[in-house]
N, C-alpha and C positions, 0 to 999 in steps of 0.2 A: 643447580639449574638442570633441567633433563635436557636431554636433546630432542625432546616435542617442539620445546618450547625456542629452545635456539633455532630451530627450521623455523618456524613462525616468525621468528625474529629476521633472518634473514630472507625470508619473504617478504613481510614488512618493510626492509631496506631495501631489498630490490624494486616492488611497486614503488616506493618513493624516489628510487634512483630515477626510473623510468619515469614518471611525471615530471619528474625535474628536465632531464633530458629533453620531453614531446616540449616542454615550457618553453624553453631554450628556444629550440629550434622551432617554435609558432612565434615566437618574441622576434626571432633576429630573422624572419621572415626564409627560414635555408628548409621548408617544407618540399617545395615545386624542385631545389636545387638537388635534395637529397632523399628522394622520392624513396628510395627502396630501401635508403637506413632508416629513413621514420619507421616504413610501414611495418619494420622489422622490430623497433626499438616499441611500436604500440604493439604490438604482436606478443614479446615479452612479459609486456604492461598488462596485456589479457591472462599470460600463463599464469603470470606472480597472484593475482587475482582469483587464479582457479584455487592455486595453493595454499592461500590464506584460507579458503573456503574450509579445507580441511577435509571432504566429502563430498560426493558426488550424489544425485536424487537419481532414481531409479533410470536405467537406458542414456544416462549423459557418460558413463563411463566408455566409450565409442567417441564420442567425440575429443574427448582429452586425448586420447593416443592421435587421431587428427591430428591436436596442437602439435603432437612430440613430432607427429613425422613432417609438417609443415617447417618448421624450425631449418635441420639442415637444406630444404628446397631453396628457402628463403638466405639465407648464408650464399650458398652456390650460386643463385640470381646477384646477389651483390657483388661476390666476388669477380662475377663475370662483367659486372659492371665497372669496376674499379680497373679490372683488368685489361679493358679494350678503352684507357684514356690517352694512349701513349700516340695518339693520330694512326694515318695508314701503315706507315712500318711496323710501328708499335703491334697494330692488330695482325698483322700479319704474322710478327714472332710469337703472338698468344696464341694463334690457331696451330701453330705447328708444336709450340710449349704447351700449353694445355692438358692437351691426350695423354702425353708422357706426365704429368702431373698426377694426374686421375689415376693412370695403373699405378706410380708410387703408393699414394691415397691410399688405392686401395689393399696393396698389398702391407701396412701399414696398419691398415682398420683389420686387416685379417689375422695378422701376430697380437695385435695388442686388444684388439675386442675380442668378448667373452669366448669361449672355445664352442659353446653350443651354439646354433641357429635356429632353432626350434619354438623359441617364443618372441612375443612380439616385444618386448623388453630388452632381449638380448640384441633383436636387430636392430632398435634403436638406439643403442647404446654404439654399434657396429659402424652405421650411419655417420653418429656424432664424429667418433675418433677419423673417419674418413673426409668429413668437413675441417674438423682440428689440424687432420696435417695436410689440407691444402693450403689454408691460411698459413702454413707454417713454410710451404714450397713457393706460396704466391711473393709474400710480403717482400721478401729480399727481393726479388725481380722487380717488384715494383721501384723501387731504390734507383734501379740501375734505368727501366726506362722512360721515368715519367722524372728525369731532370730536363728535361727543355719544356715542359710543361707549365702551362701559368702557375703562378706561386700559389692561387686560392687552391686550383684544383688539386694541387700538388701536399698540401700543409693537411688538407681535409680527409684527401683519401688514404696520406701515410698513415695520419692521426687515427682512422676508423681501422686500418689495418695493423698497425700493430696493436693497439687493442683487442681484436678476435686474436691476433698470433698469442699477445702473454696469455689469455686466456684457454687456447688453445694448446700452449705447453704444458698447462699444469693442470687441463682437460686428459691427454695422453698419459702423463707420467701417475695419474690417479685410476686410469683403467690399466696399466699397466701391472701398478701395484697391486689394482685389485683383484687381477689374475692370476699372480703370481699367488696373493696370500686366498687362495679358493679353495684350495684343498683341507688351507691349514688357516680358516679366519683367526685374524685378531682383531676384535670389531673396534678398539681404540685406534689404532692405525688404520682404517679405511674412515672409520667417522671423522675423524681430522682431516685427513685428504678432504674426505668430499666440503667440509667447512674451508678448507682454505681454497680450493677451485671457486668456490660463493666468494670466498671473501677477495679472491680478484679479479672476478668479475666486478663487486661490486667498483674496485680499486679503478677497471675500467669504463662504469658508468661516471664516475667522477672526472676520471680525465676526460673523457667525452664533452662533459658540462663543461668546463673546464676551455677547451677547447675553443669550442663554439662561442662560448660566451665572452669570450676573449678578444674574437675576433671583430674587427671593427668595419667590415669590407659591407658596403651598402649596395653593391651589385656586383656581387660574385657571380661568376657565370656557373649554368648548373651541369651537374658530375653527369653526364651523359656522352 
């Protein structure tokens, strides 16, 4: 099997992840509740859909780098929403946590994304690792302040956060690798990595469904 064909394939399974997902979450009515992981999870739903295409028709190649740099904006807006659930205290400790969060991030996106800044690939790529290890500085904090918070809101948004964080760790440890072996490719260990970052991802569209679909709460109040 080439690996043309397995990117296909795992394009494939992510549009399907992702419809499964938008399903879910129009079924059990958590659209209006979870406004900005829909718009993210259809957002996906668009990319996986560019991917299948396989090609771009002349002057759309512009708008796909759009998608790429939409992505961690969209991350960051959620994060900040999950992040200010904890009531006034709670937002109070995020605004003063936060800032320190973002220079870790970044200093973080700066060792382990690519060494150049000169194309627009590399700084997407810079971007991502910089969304990857906030979810990675957010997630445990959330743990710690969003226990006196209603149970829905509390199940929904750990559920959504550790999801970007596993994907996020093995987002990091695949750009990590792939800096390390740049001098010296071995394109079997980078092409593994980047299948198994897809493969959980996809691990965490399922718990997603999963998740939701689980839940039996007929008026959860929404993640805001």
């Amino acid at each position: 099997m080439s690996i043309r064909t397995i990117d296909y394939a795992l394009a494939a399974a992510g549009m399907l992840g992702h419809l499964t997902l938008l399903a879910i979450l129009v079924r059990r009515h958590l659209l209006s509740r979870l406004p900005i992981f829909a718009i993210l999870i259809a957002f996906y739903l668009l990319r996986s859909a560019l991917l299948l295409a396989g090609h771009f028709p002349a002057g759309w190649l512009r708008y796909y780098w759009i998608l790429i740099y939409l992505d961690p904006g969209l991350q960051l807006l959620l994060i900040l929403s999950l992040a200010f659930l904890g009531g006034r205290s709670g937002r109070a400790l995020w605004a003063l946590a936060l800032p320190l969060l973002m220079i870790i991030s970044l200093m973080i996106a700066w060792y382990a994304g690519p060494a150049s800044q000169s194309s627009l690939q590399n700084l997407a790529v810079k971007l991502s690792v910089f969304v990857s290890a906030m979810w990675l500085l957010v997630t445990p904090c959330l743990f710690l302040l969003l226990r006196k918070v209603d149970l829905y809101k509390r199940k929904a948004s750990l559920g959504i956060a550790l999801g970007f964080a596993a994907y996020s760790a093995a987002n990091i440890a695949t750009e990590i690798v792939r800096k390390h072996f740049a001098l010296h490719p071995q394109p079997a260990i980078l092409t593994g990595l980047s299948f198994f970052r897809a493969m959980i991802y996809l691990c965490c569209l399922a718990g997603w469904s999963i998740l939701f679909l689980s839940d039996k709460s007929k008026a959860a109040p929404a993640l805001t």
